[in-house]
C-alpha positions as CSV (number, residue, x, y, z in Angstrom):
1,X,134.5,58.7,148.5
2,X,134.9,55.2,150.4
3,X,136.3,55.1,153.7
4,X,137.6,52.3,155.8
5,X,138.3,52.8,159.7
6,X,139.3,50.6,162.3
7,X,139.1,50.8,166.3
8,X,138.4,48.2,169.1
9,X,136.1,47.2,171.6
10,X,137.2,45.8,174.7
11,X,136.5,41.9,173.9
12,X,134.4,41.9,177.6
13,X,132.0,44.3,176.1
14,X,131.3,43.1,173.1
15,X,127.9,41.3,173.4
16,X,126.7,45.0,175.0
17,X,128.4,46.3,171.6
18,X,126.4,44.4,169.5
19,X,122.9,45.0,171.8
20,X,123.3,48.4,171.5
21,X,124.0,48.4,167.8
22,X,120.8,46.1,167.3
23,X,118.8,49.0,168.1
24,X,120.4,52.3,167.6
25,X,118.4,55.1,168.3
26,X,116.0,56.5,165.6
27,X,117.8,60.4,165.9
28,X,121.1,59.1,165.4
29,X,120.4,57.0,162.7
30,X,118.8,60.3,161.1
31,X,121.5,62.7,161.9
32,X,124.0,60.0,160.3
33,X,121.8,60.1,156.9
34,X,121.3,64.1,157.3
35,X,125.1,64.6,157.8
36,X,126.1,62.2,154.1
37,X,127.3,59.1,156.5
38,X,125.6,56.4,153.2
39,X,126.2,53.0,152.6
40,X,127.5,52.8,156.4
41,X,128.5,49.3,157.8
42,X,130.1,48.5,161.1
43,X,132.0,45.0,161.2
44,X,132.9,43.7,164.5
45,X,135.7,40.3,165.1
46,X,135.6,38.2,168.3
47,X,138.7,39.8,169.7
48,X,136.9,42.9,169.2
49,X,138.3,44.8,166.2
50,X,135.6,46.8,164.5
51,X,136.0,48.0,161.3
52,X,133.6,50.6,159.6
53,X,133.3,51.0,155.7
54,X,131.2,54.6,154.5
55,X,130.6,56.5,151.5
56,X,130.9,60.2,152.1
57,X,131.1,63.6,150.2
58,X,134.2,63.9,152.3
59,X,134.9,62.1,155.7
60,X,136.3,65.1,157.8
61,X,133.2,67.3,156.7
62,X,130.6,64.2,157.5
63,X,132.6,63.7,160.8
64,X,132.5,67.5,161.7
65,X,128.6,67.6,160.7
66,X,128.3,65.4,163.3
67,X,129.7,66.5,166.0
68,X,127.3,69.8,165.6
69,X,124.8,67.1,166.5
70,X,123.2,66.8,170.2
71,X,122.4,63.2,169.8
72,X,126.2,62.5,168.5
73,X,127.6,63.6,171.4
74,X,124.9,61.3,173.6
75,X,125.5,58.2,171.6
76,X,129.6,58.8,172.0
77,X,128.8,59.6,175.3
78,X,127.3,56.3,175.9
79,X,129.4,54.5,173.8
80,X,132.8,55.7,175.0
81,X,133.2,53.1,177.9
82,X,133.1,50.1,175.3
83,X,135.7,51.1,173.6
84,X,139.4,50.2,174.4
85,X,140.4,53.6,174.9
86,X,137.2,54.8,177.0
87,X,138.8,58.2,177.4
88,X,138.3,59.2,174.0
89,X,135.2,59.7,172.0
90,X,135.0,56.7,170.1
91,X,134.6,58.8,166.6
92,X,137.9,60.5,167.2
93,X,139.5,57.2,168.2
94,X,139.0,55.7,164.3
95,X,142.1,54.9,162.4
96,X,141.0,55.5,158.8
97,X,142.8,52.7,156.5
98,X,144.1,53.2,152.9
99,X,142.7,51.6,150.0
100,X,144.7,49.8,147.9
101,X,142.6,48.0,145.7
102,X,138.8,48.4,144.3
103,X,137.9,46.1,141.7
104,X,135.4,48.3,139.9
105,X,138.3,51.1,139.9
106,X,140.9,48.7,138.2
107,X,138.3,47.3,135.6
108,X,137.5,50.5,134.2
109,X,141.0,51.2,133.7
110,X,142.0,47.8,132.1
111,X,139.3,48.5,129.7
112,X,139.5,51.8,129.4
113,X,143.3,50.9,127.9
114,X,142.0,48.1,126.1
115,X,139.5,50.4,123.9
């Protein structure tokens, strides 16, 4: 499955956002792989609206995989602060959008009821 989330980062912290996302630690980029996060991009707008795109099996069970992680909880420890609403980890704070279009989903079924 595809998922789209959004959150926010306070706009003040958003150059110590990005750092930190230059160079994310080895472990967690290993537990991410480990725990089916694929394909995973973080997009990030001057005012400071992040948006996240992932394949998974299935979102809940990648997201619960991690949490049985140390390093998860380190990274959202350090990461929480960032975030607009610090007092929540900031992988519980995403808001996962709906998709209402995919082009390769919409081709195969034009052609499909073309054949």
């Amino acid at each position: 499955m595809r998922v789209c989330f959004r959150s926010s980062i306070q706009p003040a912290l958003i150059d110590e956002y990005r750092r930190r996302h230059a160079a994310v630690w080895l472990e967690m980029l290993r537990a991410l792989k480990a725990a089916g996060w694929n394909n995973y991009s973080l997009f990030l707008a001057g005012d400071g609206l992040l948006v996240g795109y992932v394949e998974c099996d299935d979102f809940d069970a990648a997201r619960a995989r991690m949490a049985l992680t140390e390093v998860n909880a380190r990274w959202q420890a350090e990461m929480a602060a960032l975030f607009e609403n610090p007092g929540q980890a900031p992988d519980e704070g995403f808001q996962v959008l709906e998709e209402v279009f995919n082009l390769d989903s919409q081709l195969a079924a034009a052609q499909a009821s073309t054949s």
